[in-house]
MARSELUM-972868 format. One record per residue: residue number from 0; residue in one letter; chain; y, x, z of N, C-alpha, C, O, CB in turn. Coordinates in nm, 3 decimals, always signed. Each point is the difference from the previous one (the first is absolute). Glycine has a CB too. Layout:
! MARSELUM-972868
> NUM;a;A;Y;X;Z;Y;X;Z;Y;X;Z;Y;X;Z;Y;X;Z $
...
This chain:
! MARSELUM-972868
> 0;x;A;+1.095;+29.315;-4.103;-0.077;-0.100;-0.070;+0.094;-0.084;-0.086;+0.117;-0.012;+0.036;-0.290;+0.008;+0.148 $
> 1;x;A;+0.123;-0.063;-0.309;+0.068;-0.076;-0.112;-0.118;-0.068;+0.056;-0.107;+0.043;+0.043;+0.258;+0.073;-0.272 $
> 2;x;A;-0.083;-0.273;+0.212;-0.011;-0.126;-0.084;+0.012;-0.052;-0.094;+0.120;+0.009;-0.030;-0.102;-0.012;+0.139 $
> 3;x;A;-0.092;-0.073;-0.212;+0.094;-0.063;-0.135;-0.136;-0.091;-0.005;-0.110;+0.000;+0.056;+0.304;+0.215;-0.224 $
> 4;x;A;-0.133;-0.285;+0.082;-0.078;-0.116;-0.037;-0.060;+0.019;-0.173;+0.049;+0.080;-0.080;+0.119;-0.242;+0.277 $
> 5;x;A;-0.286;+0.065;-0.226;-0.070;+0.027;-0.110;-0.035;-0.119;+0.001;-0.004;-0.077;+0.096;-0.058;+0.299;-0.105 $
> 6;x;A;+0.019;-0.252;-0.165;-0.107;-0.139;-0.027;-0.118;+0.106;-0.053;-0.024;+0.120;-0.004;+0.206;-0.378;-0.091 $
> 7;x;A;-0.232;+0.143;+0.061;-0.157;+0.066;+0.014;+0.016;+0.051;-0.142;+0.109;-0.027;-0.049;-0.280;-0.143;+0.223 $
> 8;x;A;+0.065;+0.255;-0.271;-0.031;+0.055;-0.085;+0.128;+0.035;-0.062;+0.023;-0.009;-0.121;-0.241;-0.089;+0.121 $
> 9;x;A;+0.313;+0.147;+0.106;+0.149;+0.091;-0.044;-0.048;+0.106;+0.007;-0.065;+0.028;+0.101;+0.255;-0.134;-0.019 $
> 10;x;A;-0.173;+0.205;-0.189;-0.068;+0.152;+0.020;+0.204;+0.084;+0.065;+0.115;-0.016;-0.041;-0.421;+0.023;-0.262 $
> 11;x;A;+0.260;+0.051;+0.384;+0.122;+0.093;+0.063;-0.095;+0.159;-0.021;-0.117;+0.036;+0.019;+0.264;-0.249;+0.213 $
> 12;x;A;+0.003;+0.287;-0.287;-0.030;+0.163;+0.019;+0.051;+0.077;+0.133;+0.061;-0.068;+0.083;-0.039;+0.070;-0.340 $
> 13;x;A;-0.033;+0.079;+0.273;-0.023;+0.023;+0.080;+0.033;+0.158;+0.020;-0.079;+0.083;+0.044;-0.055;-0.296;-0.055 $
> 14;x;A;+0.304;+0.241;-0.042;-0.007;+0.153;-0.012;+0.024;+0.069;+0.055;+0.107;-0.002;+0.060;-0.095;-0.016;-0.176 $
> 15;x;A;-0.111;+0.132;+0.126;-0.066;+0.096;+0.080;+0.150;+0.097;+0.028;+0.088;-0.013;-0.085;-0.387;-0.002;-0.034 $
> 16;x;A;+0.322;+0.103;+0.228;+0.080;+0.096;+0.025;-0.084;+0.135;+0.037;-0.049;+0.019;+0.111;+0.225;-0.202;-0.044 $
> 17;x;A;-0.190;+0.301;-0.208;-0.091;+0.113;+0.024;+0.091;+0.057;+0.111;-0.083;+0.045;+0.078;-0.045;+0.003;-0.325 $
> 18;x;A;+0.236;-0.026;+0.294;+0.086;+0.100;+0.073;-0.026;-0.063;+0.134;+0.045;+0.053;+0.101;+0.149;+0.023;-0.283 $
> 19;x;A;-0.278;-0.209;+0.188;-0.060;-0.019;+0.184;-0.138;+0.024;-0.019;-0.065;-0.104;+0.010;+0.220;-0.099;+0.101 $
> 20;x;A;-0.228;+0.311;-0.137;-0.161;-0.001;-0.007;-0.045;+0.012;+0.127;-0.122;-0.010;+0.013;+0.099;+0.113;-0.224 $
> 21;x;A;+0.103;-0.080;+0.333;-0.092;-0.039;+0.080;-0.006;-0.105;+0.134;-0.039;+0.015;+0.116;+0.014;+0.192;-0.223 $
> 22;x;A;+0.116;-0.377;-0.009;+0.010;-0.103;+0.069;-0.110;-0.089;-0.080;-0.046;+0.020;-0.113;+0.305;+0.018;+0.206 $
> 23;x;A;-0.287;-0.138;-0.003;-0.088;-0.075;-0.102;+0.027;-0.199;-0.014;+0.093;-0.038;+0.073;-0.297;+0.280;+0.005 $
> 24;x;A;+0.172;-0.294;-0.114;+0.080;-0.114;-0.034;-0.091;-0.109;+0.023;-0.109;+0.033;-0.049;+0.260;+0.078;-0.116 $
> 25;x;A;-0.156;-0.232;+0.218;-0.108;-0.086;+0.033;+0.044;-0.128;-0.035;+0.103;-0.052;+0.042;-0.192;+0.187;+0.133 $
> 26;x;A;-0.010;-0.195;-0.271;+0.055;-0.174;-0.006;-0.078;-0.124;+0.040;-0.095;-0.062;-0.049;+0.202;+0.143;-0.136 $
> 27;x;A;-0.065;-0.088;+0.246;-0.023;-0.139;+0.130;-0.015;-0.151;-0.056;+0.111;-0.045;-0.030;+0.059;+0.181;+0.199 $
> 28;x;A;-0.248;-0.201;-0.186;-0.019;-0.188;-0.055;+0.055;-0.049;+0.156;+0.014;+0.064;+0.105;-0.295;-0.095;-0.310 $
> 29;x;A;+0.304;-0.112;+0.168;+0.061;-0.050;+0.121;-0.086;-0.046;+0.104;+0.042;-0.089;+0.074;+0.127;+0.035;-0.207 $
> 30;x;A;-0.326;+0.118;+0.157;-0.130;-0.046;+0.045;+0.025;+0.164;+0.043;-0.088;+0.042;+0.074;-0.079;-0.280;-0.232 $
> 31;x;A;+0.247;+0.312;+0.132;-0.032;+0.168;+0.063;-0.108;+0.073;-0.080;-0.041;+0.112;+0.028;+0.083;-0.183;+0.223 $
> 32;x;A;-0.081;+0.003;-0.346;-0.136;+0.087;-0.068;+0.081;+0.058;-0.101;+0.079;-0.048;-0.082;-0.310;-0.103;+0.113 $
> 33;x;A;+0.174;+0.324;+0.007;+0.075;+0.115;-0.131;-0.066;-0.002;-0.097;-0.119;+0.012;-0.029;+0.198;+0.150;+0.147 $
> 34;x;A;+0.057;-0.185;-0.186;-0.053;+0.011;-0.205;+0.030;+0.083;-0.031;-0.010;-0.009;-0.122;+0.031;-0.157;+0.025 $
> 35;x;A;+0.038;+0.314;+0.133;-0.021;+0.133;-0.032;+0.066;+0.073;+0.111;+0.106;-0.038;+0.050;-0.119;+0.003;-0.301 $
> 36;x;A;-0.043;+0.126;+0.283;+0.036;+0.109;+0.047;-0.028;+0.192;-0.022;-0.104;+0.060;+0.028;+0.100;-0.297;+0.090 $
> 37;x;A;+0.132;+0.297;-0.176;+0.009;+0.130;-0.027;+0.117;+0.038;-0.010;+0.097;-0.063;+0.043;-0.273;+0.061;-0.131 $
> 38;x;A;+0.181;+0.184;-0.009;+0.085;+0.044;+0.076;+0.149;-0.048;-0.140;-0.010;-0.005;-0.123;-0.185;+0.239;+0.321 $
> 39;x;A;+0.305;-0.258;-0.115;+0.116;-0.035;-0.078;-0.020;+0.099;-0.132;+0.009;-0.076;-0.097;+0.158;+0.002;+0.318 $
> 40;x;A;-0.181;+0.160;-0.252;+0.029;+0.054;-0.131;-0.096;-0.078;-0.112;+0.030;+0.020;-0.117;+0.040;+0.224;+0.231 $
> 41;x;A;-0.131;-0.292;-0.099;-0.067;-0.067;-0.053;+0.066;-0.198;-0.052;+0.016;-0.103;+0.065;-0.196;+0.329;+0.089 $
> 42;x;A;+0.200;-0.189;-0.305;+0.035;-0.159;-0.015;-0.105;-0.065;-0.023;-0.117;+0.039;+0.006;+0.314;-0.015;-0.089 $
> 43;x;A;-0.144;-0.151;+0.050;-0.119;-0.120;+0.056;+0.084;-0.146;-0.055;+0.110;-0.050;+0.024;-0.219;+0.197;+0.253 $
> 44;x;A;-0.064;-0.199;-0.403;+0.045;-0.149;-0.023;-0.101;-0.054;+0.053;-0.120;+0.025;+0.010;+0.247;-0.026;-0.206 $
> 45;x;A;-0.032;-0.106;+0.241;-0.123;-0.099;+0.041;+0.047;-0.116;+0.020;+0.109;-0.010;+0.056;-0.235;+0.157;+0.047 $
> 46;x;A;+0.038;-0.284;-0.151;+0.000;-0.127;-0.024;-0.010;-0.055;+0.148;-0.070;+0.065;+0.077;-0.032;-0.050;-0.325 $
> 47;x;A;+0.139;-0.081;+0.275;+0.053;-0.105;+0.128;-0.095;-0.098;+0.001;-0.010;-0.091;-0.083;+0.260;+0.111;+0.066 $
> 48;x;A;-0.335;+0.004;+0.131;-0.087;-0.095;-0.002;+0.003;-0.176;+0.028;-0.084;-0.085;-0.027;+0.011;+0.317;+0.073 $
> 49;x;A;+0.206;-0.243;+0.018;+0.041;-0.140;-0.001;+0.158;+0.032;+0.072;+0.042;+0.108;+0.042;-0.321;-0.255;-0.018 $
> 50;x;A;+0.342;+0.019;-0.026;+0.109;-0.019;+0.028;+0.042;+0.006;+0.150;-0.091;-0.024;+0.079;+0.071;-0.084;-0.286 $
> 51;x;A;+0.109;+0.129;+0.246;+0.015;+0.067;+0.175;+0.110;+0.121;+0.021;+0.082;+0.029;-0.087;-0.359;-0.067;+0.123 $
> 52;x;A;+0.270;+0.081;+0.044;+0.044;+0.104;+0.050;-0.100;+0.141;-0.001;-0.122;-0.006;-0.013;+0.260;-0.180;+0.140 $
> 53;x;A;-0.078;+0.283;-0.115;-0.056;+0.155;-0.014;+0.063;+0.074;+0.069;+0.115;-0.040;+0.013;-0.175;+0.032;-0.208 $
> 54;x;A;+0.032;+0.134;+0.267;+0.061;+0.096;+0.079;-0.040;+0.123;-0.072;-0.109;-0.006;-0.057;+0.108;-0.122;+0.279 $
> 55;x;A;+0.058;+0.222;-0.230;+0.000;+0.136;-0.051;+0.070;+0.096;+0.101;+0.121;+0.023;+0.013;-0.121;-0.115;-0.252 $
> 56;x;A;-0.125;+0.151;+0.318;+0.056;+0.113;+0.124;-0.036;+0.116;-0.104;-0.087;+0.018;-0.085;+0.021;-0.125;+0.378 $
> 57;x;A;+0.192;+0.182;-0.238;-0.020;+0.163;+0.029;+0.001;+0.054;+0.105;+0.062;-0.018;+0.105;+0.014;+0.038;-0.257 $
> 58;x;A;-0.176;+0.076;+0.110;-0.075;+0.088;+0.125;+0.059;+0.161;-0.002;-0.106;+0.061;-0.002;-0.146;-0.217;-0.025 $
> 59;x;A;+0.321;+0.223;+0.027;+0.045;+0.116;+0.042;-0.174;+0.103;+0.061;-0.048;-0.017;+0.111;+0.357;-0.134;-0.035 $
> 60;x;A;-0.374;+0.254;-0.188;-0.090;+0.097;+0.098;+0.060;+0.104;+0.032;-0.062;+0.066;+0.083;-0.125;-0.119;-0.165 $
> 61;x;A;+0.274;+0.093;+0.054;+0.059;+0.137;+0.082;-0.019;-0.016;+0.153;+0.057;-0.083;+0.072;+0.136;+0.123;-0.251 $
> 62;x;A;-0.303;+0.077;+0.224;-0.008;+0.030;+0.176;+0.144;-0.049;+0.073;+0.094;-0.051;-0.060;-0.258;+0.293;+0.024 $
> 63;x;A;+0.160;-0.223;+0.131;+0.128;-0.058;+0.125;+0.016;+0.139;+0.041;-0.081;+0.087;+0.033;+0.012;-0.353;+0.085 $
> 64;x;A;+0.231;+0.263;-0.132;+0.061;+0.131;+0.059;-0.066;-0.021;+0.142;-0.011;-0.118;+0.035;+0.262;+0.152;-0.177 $
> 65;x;A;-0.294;+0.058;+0.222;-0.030;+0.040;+0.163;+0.125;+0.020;+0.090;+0.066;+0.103;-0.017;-0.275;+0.023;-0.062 $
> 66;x;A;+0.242;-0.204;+0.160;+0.080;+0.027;+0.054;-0.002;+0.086;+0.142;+0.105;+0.027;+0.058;-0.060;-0.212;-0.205 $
C-alpha cells in the first residue's frame, strides 16, 4: 500500500503498467470509500475530491502456488 497526500480538485494520473494485467490497483479516500478500482494496466485521471490523505493498494490475482 502507498500513501500520499492531495488537495482537493488536484487531478493525479495514474500510470497504468500493461506488463501486470493481472494485478489490480485500488484507491482509498481517508473515510475508506473506493474511488476506483481495476486492473493496473489501465491508466487513470482523476480529480481529488478534497484535501487529505489517499491509499493506493495493489492486489496481486495470480492463483497461490499449492504447497
Amino acid at each position: 500500500m502507498f500513501r500520499f497526500n492531495a488537495a482537493a480538485n488536484q487531478t493525479i494520473f495514474f500510470d497504468g503498467a500493461p506488463e501486470y494485467a493481472n494485478a489490480n490497483w485500488r484507491l482509498l479516500d481517508l473515510n475508506g470509500q473506493t474511488l476506483f478500482s481495476e486492473f493496473i494496466s489501465t491508466n487513470r485521471i482523476l480529480e481529488m475530491p478534497y484535501s487529505g490523505e489517499y491509499v493506493l493498494a495493489l492486489q496481486n490475482n495470480l492463483p497461490s502456488a499449492e504447497a
